[in-house]
Residue, then its C-alpha position, 0 to 999 in steps of 0.5 A: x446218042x451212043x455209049x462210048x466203051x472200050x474193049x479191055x484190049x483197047x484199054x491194055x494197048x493204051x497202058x502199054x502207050x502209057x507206060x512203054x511206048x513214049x520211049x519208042x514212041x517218042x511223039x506218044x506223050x500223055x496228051x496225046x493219048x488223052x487227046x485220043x480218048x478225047x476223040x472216041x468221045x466224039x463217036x457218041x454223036x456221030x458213030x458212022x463218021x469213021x471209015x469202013x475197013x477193007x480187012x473186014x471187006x467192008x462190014x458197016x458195023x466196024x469203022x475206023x478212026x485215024x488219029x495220028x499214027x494211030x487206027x482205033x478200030x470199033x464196032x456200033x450196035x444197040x446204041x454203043x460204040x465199043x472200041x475194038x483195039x488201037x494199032x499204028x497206023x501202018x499195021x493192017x488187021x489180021x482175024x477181023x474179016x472173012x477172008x482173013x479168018x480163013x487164011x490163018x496159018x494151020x496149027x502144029 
């Protein structure tokens, strides 16, 4: 069995749901979220049932689950499963993968 963590920007994206987005989300109510949390507990027995990321090229370690409009992004190792972040569903990664980490823009 996994232990079930989550990553401090994963906890912040959910206050934000909480506190800002019901007015811009208006399908994001408080249920819905506690319905998300609810489903990440799920990992714990079966961690490899989210999909592999093609940002990540592919990596085993990092999966995705989709939850309505929403990718909860994590990664498994020792035994755990940390949740990495909570996007919508249409935004893609930026920074995660190889290929992506070598595209950033040049810093001024």
């Amino acid at each position: 069995m996994y232990q079930i963590s989550w990553t401090q920007p994963a906890l912040n994206t959910l206050v934000l749901l909480r506190d800002h987005g019901i007015e811009s989300i208006p399908r994001c109510s408080l249920a819905l979220l506690k319905h998300m949390v609810d489903m990440t507990a799920t990992l714990e027995l079966a961690p490899e049932r989210g999909r592999l990321l093609f940002e990540t090229e592919f990596r085993r370690d990092i999966r995705e689950c989709l939850f309505n409009d929403f990718r909860i992004i994590y990664r498994t190792h020792n035994q755990q499963v940390d949740t990495l972040t909570v996007i919508r569903a249409r935004k893609h990664l930026s920074g995660l993968g190889p290929k992506l980490r070598q595209n950033k823009p040049p810093r001024f």
